[in-house]
N, C-alpha and C positions, 0 to 999 in steps of 0.2 A: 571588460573595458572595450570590448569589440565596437563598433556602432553597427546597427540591426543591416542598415543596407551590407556590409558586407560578409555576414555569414551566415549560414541555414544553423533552426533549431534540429537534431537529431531525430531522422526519419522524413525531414521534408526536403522532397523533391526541388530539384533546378527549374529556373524557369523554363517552361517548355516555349520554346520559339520559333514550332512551325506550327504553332497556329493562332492567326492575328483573322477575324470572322469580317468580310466587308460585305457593305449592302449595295449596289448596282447604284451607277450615277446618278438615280432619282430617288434614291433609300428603295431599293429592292429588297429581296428576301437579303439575309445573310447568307455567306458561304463560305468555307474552309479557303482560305486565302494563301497556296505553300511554293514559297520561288518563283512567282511569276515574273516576269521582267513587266516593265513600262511599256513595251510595246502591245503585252497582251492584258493592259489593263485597260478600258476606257478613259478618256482623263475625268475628270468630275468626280472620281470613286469618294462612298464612303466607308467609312469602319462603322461598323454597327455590334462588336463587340470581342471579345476576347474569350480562347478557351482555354482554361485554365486546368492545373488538376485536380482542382476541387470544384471544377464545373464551369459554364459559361457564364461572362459577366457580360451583362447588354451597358451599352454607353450610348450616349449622344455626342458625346467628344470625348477624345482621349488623348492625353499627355502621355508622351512618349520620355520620359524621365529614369530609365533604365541603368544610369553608370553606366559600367562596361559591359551589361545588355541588350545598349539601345542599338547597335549597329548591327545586330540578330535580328531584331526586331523589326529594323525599320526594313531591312531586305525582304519579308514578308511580304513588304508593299511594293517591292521591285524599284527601293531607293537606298542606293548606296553611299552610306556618313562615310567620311573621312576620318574614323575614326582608327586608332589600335589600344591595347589594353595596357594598362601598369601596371606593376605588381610594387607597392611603397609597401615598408618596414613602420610599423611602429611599437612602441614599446612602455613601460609600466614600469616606475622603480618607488620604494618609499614601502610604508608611510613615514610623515613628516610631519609637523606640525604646520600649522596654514601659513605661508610667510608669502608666498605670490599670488599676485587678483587678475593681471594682465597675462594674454599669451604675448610669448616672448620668442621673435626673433632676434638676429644677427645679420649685418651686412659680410658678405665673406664665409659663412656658416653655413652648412643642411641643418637647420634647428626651427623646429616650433616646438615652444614650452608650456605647459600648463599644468595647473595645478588642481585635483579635483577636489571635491568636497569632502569625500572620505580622507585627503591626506596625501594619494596615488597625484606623481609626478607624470602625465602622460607625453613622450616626449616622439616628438617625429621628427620632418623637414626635408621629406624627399628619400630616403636610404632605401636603395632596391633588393627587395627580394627575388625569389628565382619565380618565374610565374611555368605553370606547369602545360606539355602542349596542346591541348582543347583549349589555354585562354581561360578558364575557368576556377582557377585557385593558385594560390601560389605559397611558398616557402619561406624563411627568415635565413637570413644569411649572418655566420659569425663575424664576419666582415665588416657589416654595414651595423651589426649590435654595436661591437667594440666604436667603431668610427662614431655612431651617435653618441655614447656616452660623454666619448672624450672630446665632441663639439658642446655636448651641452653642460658635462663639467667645467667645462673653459669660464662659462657664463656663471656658473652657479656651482660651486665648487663642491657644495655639501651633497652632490649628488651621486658624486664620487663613490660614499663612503654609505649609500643607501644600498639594500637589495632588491636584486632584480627581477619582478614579480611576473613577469609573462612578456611572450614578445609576439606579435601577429603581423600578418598580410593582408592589406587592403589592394581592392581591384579597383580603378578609375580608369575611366576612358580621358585618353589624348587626343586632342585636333590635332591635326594635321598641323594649322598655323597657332596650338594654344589656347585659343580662343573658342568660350563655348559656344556652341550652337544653338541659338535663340529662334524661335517663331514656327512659322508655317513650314509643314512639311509638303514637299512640292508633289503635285499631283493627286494630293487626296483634300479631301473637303471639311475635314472635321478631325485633323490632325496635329498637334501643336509638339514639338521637338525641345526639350529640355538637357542637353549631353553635352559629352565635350570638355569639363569642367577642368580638365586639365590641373589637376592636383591645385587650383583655386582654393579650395577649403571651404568647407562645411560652415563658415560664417556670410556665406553670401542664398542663402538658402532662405531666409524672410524676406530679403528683395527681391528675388527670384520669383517665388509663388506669388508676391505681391502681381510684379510686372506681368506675369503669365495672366493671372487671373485679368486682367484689367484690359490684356492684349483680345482675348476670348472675350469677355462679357461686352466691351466698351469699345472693340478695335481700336482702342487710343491707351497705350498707354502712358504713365508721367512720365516714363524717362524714354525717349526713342531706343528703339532696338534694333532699326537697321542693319547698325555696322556689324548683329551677329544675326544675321540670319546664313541662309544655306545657299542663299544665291552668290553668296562671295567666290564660292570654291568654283563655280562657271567654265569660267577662263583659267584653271589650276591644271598645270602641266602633268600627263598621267605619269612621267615618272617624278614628278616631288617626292621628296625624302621625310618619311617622319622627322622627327627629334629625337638625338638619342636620351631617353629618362632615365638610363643609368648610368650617366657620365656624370661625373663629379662639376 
């Protein structure tokens, strides 16, 4: 029940994330691109491709769409997201016969509900696990098991009396202000920034790649995306405080 973005098949490697390949402000050769600050990059750079562990991928533009990778990633370029990592709980109870179509929130509740096709009740809503210290994987806590049950039993009572098939750790990146980080990435030429999603949810992902593609191909896309780009944070005080994600 995992979803792919947040965990390796056994034996594959992490993203490796000191090496992002750019071409020189008029598309140069490429070149291994590792910690450089802004100052010692030309402005105009472009990425001209990615090294990967299974080898290099050449691009003419790249979406920077990483989760709680992309703020590794984008330091590459000597630009730093406003980003830090969460570590959310979710969990697996059932099977059950099909009786729910809709996900199911609560006002007052950590609860998103759904029902899969096999039967499997997938339930979340925010409940933190312990995230481990690289930022890189994180733990399930009995704490935040027992607390989701007994939000999403409230709602759905027969859940109660289901068993409890697995419980995992997903990584999301947080903004700063919540809000994800839309469009151009500043200083590079051929760099579009997708992160940030701030436990959003995985239903906002066909408007997404809609608006992205349309931003890139068309410069226009239907819906504006101003209010999230990366020049809001500008004028953001360097000691701003995250959010606390695991406060109730």
């Amino acid at each position: 029940m995992r979803h792919p973005h947040h965990e390796r098949r056994p034996g594959q490697r992490a993203p490796d994330h000191e090496r992002v390949r750019r071409g020189g402000p008029t598309g140069g050769s490429p070149l291994a691109h590792r910690n450089r600050r802004n100052r010692d990059r030309p402005p105009g750079g472009r990425v001209a491709g990615l090294e990967t562990s299974t080898g290099p991928i050449a691009c003419d533009w790249l979406v920077l769409a990483a989760g709680a990778g992309s703020a590794p990633l984008a330091s590459q370029l000597g630009v730093t997201l406003p980003l830090t990592t969460m570590a959310l709980q979710m969990m697996a109870v059932g099977p059950f016969d099909l009786v729910l179509a809709p996900t199911v929130g609560a006002v007052g509740r950590r609860l998103s509900l759904k029902q899969s096709p096999n039967g499997l009740f997938v339930i979340g809503g925010g409940w933190p696990g312990d995230l481990d210290g690289a930022g890189r994987a994180g733990t399930t806590r009995l704490a935040s098991i027992r607390g989701s049950i007994e939000h999403a039993s409230a709602i759905l009572p027969l859940l109660g009396r289901l068993p409890l098939q697995r419980t995992w750790v997903g990584l999301e990146s947080l903004a700063i202000d919540e809000i994800p980080i839309l469009g151009a990435l500043p200083g590079v030429d051929n760099v579009t920034i997708a992160a940030g999603f701030s436990g959003h949810g995985f239903a906002l992902s066909p408007i997404i790649g809609q608006l992205l593609s349309e931003l890139i191909i068309d410069a226009a896309p239907s819906i504006p995306l101003d209010a999230f780009g990366y020049d809001r944070f500008v004028a953001l005080p360097a000691d701003t405080p995250f959010p606390d994600w695991q406060a109730g």
